[in-house]
VMD Tcl script that draws the C-alpha trace (Angstrom):
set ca {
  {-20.92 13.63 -10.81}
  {-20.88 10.33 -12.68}
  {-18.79 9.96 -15.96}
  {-21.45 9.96 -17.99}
  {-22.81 13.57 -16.61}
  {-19.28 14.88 -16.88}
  {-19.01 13.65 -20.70}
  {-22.36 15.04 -21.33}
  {-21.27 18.59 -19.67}
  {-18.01 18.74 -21.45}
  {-19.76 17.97 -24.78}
  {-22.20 20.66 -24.17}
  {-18.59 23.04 -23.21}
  {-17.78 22.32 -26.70}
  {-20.42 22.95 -28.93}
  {-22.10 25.84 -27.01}
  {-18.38 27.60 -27.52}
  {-19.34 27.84 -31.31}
  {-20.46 31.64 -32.10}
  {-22.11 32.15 -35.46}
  {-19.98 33.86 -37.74}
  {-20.93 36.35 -40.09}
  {-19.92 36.51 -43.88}
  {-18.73 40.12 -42.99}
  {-16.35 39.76 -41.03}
  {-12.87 39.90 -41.69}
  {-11.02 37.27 -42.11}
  {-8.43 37.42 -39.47}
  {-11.61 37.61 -36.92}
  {-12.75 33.99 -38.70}
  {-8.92 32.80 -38.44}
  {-9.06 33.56 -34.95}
  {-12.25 32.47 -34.05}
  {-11.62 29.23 -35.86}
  {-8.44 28.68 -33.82}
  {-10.32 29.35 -30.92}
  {-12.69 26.53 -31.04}
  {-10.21 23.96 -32.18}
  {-7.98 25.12 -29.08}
  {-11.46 24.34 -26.96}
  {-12.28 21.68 -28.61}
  {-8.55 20.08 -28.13}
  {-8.94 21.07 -24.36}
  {-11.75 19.55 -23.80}
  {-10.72 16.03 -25.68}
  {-7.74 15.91 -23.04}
  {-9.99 16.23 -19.84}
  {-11.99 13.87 -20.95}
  {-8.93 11.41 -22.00}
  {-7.40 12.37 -19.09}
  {-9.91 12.58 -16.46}
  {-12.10 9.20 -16.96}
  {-13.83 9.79 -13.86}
  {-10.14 11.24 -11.76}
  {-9.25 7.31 -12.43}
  {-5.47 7.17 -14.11}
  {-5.57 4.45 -16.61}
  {-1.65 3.56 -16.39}
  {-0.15 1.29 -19.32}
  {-1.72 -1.84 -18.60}
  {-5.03 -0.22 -17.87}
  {-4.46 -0.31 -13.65}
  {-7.45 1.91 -12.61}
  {-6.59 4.00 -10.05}
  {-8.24 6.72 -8.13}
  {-9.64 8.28 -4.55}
  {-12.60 7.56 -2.74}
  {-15.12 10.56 -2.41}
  {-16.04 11.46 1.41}
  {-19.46 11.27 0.12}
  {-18.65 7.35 0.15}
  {-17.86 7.31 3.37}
  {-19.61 4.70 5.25}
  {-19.87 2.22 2.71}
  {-18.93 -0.72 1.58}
  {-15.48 -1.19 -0.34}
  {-17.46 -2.90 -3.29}
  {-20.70 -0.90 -3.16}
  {-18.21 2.47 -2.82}
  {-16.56 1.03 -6.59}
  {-19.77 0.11 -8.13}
  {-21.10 3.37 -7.46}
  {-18.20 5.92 -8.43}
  {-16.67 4.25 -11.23}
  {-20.22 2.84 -12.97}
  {-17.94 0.39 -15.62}
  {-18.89 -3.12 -13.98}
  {-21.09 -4.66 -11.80}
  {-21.29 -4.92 -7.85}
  {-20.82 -8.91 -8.58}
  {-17.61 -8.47 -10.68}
  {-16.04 -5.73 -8.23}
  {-16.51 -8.24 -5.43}
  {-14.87 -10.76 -7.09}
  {-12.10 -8.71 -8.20}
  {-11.90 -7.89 -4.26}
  {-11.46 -11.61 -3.20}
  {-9.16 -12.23 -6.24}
  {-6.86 -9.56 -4.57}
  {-7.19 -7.31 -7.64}
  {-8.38 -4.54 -5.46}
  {-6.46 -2.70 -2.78}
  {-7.39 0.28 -0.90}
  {-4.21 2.75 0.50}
  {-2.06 -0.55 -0.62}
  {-3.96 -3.29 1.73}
  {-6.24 -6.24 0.32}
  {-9.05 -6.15 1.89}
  {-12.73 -7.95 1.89}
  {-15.78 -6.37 -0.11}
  {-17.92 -5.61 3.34}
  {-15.02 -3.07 4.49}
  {-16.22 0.03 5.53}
  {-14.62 3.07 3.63}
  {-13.78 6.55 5.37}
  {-13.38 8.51 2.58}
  {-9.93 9.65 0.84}
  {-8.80 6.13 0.41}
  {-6.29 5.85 -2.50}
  {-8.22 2.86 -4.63}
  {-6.06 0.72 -7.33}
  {-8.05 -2.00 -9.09}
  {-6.40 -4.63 -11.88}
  {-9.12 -5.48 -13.59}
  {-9.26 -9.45 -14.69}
  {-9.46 -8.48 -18.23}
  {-6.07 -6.64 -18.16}
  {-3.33 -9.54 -16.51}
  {-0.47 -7.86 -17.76}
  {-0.75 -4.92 -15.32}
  {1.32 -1.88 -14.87}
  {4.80 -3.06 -16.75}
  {7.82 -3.63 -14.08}
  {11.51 -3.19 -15.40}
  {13.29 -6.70 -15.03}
  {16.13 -5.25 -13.00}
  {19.47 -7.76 -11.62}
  {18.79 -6.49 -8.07}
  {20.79 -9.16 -5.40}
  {17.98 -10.17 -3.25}
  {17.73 -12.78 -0.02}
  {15.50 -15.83 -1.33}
  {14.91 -17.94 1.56}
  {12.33 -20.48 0.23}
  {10.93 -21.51 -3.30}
  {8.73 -24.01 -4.55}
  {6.60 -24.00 -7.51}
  {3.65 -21.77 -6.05}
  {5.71 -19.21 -3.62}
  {8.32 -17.83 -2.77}
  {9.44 -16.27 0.48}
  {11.65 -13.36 0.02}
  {13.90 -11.61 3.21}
  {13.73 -7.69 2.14}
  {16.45 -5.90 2.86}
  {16.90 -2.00 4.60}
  {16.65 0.66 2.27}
  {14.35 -0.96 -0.05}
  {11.24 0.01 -1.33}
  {9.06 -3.07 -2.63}
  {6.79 -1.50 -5.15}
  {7.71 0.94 -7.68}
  {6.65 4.42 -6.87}
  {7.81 8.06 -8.09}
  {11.27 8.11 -6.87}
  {12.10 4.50 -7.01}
  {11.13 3.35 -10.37}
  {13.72 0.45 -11.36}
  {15.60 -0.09 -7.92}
  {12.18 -1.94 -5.81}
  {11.90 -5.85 -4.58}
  {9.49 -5.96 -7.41}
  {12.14 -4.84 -10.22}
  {14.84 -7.66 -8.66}
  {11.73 -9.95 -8.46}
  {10.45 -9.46 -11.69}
  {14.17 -9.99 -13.40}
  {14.80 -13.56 -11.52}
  {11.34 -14.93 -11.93}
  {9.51 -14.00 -15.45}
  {6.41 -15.55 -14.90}
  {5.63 -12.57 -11.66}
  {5.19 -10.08 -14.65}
  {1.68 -11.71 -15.31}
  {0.51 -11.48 -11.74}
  {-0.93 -8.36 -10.13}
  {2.08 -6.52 -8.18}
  {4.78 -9.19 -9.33}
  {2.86 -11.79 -7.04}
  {3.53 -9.64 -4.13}
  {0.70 -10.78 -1.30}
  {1.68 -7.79 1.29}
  {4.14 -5.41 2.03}
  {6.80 -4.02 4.32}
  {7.91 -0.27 4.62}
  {11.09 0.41 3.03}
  {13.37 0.60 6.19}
  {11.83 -1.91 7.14}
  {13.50 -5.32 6.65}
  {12.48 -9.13 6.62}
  {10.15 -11.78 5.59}
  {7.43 -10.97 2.82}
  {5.51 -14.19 0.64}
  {5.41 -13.80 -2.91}
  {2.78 -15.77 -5.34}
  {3.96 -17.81 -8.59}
  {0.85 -17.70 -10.31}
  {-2.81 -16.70 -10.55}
  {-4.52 -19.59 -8.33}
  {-1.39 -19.44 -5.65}
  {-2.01 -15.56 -5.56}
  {-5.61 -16.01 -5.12}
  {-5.70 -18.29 -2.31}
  {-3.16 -16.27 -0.65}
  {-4.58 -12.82 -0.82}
  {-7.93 -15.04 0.49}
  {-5.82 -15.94 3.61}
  {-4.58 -12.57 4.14}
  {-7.84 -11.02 3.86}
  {-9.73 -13.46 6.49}
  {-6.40 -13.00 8.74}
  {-5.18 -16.68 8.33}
  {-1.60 -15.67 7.80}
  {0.29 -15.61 11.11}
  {2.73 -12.52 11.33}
  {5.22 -11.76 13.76}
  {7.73 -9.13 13.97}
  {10.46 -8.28 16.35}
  {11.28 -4.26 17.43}
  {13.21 -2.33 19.84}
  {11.34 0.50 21.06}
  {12.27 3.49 23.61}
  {11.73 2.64 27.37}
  {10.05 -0.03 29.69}
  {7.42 -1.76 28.55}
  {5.20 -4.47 30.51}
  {5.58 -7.54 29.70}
  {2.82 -8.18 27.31}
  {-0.21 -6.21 26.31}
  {-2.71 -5.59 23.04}
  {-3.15 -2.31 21.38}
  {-6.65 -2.21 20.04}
  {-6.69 1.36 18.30}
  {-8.15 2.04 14.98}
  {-5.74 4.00 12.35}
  {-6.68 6.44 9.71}
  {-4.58 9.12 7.72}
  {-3.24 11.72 9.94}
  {-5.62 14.93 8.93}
  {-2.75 17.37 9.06}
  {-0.20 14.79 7.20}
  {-1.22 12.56 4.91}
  {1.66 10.76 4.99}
  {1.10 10.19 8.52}
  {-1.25 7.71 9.93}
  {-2.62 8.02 13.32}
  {-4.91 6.84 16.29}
  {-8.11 8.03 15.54}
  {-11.42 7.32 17.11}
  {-12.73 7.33 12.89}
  {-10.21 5.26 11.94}
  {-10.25 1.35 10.84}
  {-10.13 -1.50 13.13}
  {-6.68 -2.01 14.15}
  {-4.54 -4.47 16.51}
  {-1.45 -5.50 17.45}
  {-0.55 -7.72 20.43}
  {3.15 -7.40 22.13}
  {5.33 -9.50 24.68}
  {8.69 -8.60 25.54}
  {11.51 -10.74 24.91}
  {14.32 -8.79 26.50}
  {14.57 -5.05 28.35}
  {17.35 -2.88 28.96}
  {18.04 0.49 30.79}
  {16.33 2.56 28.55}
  {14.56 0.16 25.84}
  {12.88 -3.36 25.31}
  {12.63 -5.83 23.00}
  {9.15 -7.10 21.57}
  {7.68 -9.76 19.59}
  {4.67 -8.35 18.14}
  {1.78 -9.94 16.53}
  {-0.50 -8.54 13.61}
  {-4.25 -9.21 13.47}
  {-4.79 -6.36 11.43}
  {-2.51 -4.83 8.27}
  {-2.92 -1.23 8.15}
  {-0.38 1.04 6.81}
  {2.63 1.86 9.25}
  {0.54 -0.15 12.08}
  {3.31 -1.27 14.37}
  {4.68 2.04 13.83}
  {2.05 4.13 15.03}
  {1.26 1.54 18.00}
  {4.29 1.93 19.67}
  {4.23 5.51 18.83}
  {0.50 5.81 20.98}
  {1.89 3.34 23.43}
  {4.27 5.93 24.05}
  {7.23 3.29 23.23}
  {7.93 4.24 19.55}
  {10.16 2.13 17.55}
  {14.08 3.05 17.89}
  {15.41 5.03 14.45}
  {11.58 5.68 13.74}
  {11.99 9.37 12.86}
  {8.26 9.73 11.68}
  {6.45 8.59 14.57}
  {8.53 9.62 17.41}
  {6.56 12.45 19.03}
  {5.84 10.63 22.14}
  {9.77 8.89 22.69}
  {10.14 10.81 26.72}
  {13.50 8.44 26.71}
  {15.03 9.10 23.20}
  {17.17 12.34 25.04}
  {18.71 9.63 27.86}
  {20.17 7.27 24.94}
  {20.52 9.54 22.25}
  {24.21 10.21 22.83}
  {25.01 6.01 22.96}
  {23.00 5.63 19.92}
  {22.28 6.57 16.49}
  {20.40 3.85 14.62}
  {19.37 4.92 10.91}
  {16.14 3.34 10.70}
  {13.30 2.10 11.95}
  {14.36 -1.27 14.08}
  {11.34 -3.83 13.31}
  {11.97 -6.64 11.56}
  {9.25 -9.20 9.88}
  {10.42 -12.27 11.58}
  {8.00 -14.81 10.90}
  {5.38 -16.08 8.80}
  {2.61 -18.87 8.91}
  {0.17 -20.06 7.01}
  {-1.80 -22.73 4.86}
  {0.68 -23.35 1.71}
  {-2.02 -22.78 -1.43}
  {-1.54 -26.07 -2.95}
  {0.40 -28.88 -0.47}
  {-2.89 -27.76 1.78}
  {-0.57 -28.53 4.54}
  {0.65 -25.36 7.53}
  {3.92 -23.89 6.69}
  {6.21 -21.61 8.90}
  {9.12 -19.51 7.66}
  {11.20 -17.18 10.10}
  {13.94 -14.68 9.65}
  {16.48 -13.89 12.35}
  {17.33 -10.24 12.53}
  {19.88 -8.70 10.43}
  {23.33 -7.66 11.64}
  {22.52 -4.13 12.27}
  {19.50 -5.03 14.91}
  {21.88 -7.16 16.14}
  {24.62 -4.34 17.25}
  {21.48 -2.37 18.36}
  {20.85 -5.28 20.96}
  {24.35 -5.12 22.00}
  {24.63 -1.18 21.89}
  {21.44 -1.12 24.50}
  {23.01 -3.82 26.60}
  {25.88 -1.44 27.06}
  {23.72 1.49 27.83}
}
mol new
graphics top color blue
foreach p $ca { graphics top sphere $p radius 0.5 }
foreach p [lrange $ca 0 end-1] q [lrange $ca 1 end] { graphics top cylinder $p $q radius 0.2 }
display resetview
């Protein structure tokens, strides 16, 4: 059902609710019946406020909504163009390669193939102010600035975007409060993301043309990303992992290895092993939600402290009384990339933090 259907339906709701009323009847029957169409008519007013085609229209107009599984197999921009009906195919796909367009949080191109279900938020380029971030004076770990980035080393326990549950207490709050001028850009200038336990390097935009050329990078996989993890058992020394992801069908806050799933890869070497774990550099050519994660986690080598994709650890019981680590141990140790404006290749890298390091010595001891 298009909007326009569903405005012409509900309109048709509220005027075929009206039942003649004769001049006989008593007048508590035409006090009620009155009541009774204003109550329709009032619900019906706040479906279609509220409903807009199941997009949420947040305060700065964000559009936000999921993708139909009648969409699935098409294109990201042709998918947009044909659910939401408000703008063209020309100015979706240039809203796509602005980075004003994510699908289940990514940036990704205009030819990429939906499966259906995918959570789609748009910023549309009339609307720069976007959904409004509290300034909050959150200590963060700047490791780089110039006038058209900045690279930013997140912290554990910290989520980056505000979401239900964390509304004032994200990297984009503490971002937002130290640098005005990210409360213009879409997601505080934000180009990617890291989960929340998960700590290290992310690269944040100044303004609208850094942003653009950035997300353009990310998309077209020009941005060089390396992480290092510890993960349960013995693992060759090097080895790609070439498994498309999707939603987990019986959790959706799962993602998992499935032969429907989107193109997915991440390439591994081992830097150090131990008794009962290794150590791995790992290399992103793809950036799907929880990807190293739920690598490992097929590999049958899931990350140590990982306690939502674990269901393959066989070693986790010959450890588990040497160690207790509270989170996920992957770090996002380096970045590379074109820098937008000095057109010359940067390179930024994070050591691991303290706790990853008393992992290390923890399994050494093992």
């Amino acid at each position: 059902m298009t909007a326009k259907s569903y405005f012409e339906s509900t309109s048709v709701l509220i005027f075929s609710s009206s039942v003649p009323v004769s001049n006989q009847e008593h007048p508590d029957m035409i006090k009620s019946k009155t009541i009774e169409k204003v109550i329709l008519f009032i619900i019906a007013l706040f479906i279609i406020i509220n409903y807009k085609y199941k997009m949420k229209d947040t305060k700065a107009n964000v559009i936000e909504y999921i993708i139909h599984e009648e969409c699935k197999g098409l294109r990201v921009d042709l998918a947009i163009t044909k659910e939401i009906q408000l703008y063209s195919r020309s100015i979706i796909q240039r809203w796509i390669r602005d980075g004003r367009v994510f699908v289940d949080g990514s940036i990704v191109k205009p030819s990429e193939i939906l499966l259906g279900g995918e959570n789609i938020l748009i910023y549309p380029e009339n609307t720069i102010s976007r959904d409004f971030i509290e300034p909050k004076d959150i200590k963060i770990d700047i490791l780089y600035e110039d006038n058209d980035l900045i690279i930013v080393n997140k912290n554990k326990d910290m989520v980056v975007h505000p979401a239900a549950g964390h509304i004032d207490d994200t990297l984009a709050n503490a971002l937002v409060y130290r640098y005005e001028e990210l409360s213009s850009l879409p997601r505080a200038g934000l180009i990617h993301r890291l989960d929340k336990d998960t700590t290290g390097i992310l690269i944040v935009a100044r303004n609208i043309e850094s942003y653009t050329k950035l997300v353009n990078l990310l998309s077209n996989r020009l941005i060089r990303r390396n992480y290092i993890g510890f993960v349960h058992g013995k693992v060759e020394n090097e080895g790609i992992i070439d498994q498309p992801i999707n939603r987990d069908k019986f959790n959706r806050k799962r993602m998992s290895v499935t032969s429907n799933g989107k193109e997915s890869r991440t390439d591994y070497k081992v830097i150090d092993s131990y008794p009962y774990a290794t150590k791995l550099l790992f290399t992103l050519h793809t950036g799907r939600t929880h990807q190293i994660r739920v690598h490992c986690e097929f590999l049958g080598n899931p990350i140590i402290g990982d306690k939502q994709y674990n269901r393959r650890d066989s070693n986790k019981k010959k450890i588990q009384s040497n160690l207790d680590f509270p989170r996920q141990a992957l770090h996002a140790y380096l970045v590379s990339f074109m820098h937008p404006s000095k057109k010359t290749l940067v390179k930024f890298e994070c050591p691991i933090p303290k706790d990853m390091e008393s992992l290390e010595r923890m399994l050494n001891e093992v």
